[in-house]
N, C-alpha and C positions, 0 to 999 in steps of 0.2 A: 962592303955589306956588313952588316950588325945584327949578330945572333942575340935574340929574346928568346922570353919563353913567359907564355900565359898559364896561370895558373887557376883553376877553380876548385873551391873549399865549399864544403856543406859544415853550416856551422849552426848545432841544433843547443842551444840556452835555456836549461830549467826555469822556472820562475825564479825573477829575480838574482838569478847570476850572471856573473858580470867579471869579465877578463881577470886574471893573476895580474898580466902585465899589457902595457897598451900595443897594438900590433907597431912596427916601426913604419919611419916612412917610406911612400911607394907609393906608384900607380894604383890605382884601386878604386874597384866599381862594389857597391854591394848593393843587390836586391832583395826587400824585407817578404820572403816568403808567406811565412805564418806568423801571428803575434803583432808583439809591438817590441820598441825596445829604443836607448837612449843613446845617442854614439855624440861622442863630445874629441874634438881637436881643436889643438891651439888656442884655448879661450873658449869656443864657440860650443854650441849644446843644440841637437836636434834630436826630435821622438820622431822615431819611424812607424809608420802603423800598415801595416799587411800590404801588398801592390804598392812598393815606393822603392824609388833606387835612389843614392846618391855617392857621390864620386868625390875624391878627394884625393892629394898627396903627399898630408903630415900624417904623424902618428894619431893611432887612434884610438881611442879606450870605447867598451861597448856596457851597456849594461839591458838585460831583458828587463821588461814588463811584467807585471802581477800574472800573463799567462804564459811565459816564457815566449821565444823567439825561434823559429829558422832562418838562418840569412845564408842566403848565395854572396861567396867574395869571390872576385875576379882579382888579379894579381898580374902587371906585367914588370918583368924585371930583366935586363941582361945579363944573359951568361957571362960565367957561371950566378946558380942560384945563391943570394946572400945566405938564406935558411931556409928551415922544413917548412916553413909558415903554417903549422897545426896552432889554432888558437888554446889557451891552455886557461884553467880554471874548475873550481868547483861547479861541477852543474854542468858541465862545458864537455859537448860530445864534438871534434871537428875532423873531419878527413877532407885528403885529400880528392876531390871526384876525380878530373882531368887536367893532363896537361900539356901544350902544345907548343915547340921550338916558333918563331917567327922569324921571317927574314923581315927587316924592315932598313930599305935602304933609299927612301923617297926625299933628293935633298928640301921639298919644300915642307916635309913634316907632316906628322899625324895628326888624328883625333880618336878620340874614343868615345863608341857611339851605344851606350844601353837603353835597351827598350825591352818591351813586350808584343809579342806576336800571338795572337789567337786565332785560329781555326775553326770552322763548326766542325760538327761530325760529315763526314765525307769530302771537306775541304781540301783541297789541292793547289801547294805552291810548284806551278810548273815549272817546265826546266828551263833555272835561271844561273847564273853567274852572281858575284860582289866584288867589288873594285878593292875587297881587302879581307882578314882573315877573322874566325874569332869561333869563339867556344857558345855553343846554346844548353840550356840546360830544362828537361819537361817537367814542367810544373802539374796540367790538370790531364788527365785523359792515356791519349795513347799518341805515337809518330813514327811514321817509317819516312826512311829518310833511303834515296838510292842515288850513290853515286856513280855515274859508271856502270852499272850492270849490279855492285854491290849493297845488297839489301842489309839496313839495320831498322830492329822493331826496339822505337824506347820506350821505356816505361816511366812514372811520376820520380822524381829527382834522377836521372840519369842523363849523360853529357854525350855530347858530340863534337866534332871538332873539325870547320868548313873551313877550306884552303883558298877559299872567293875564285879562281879562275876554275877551278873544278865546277862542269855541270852537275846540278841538284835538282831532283824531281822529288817530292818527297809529299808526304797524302796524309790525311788522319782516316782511320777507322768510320766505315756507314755509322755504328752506336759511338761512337765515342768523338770528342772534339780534340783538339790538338793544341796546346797554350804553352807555349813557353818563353823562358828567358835569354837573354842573346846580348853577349856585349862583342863588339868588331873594334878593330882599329884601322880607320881606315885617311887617305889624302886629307890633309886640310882643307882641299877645295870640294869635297863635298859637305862640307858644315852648313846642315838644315838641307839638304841634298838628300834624293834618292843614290842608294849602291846599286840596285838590283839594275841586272840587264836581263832579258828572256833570250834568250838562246836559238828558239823556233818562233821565223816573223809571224805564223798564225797565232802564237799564246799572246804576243803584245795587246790584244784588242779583247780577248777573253775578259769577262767579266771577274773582278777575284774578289774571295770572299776573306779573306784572312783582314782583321785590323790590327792597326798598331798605335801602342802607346809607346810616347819617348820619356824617356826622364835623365838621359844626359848626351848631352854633343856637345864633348869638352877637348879645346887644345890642349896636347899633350906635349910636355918633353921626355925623349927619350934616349 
């Protein structure tokens, strides 16, 4: 078996500030929050602009837009941790949000799956399962999330952290909708695959309201 550990960074960029130093290489998902902003590895140069993820694992150099940036970074790395991974520079506010151990010992290998999940207000993801693990992080609204009996209320940028065989029932607020970020690492063989199993055979036929956007289902090594 092979001790990981996922890591998620909230990384808030004034105008136009832009890394001291480029992050090194690694696994890594980032999704473009708020703003815009330039991330350039190995040669290549992309602008991100608000709702866009993209996944990569050379080193990276970041720079914000004329209105600065928020980006969510995902991080997976084996234990032990190489470093604190806090991005560092002028203008440059980063902490760490969450971070969670993984086992990952599947000899046919991973993937890493980032997307977007939305909810309307009163929306309900019933109780389901994921064939693998990974951190989500609330972007618009409000979410309760019960695992087990155990109720958590998040709030706009706060993390959580699904162990995929753990049941999850989890609901947005009547006023409020439920939108957030989610990256999983899950089998090769679900590449362009559903993860989710419902748990109770009546919820498989329930209508659901949540949709999703993907923007990376990339083989990984690990």
């Amino acid at each position: 078996m092979t001790g990981h550990i996922m890591r998620l960074f909230t990384d808030r960029f004034d105008p136009g500030a832009e890394l001291e130093h480029p992050l090194p290489p690694g696994t890594r998902y980032m999704y473009l929050a708020e703003g815009m902003a330039t991330v350039r590895s190995e040669g290549a140069s992309a602008t991100m602009a608000a709702n866009s993820g993209w996944c990569h694992n050379g080193a990276v150099d970041i720079k914000a837009g004329a209105n600065g940036a928020v980006i969510l970074r995902w991080e997976l790395y084996r234990l032990p941790q190489p470093d604190h991974g806090i991005a560092m520079g002028d203008g440059i506010s980063s902490r760490l949000t969450l971070n969670a151990e993984m086992t990952l010992d599947d000899p046919d290998g991973y993937l890493l799956r980032g997307d977007k999940v939305e909810l309307p207000p009163g929306g309900i993801a019933y109780t389901h399962t994921h064939q693998g693990g990974g951190i989500r992080c609330l972007l618009v609204g409000e979410f309760n999330v019960d695992v087990e009996g155990d109720t958590k209320v998040i709030k706009p940028y706060e993390a959580w952290f699904e162990r995929g065989p753990d049941p999850v029932y989890a609901w947005a607020p009547d006023d409020k909708p439920g939108h957030f970020a989610r990256v999983m690492i899950l089998p090769r063989r679900l590449k362009g695959k559903s993860s989710i199993s419902y748990v109770k055979p009546e919820d498989k036929d329930i209508p659901k309201k949540q949709t999703y956007t993907f923007f990376a289902d990339e083989i990984i090594e690990i």
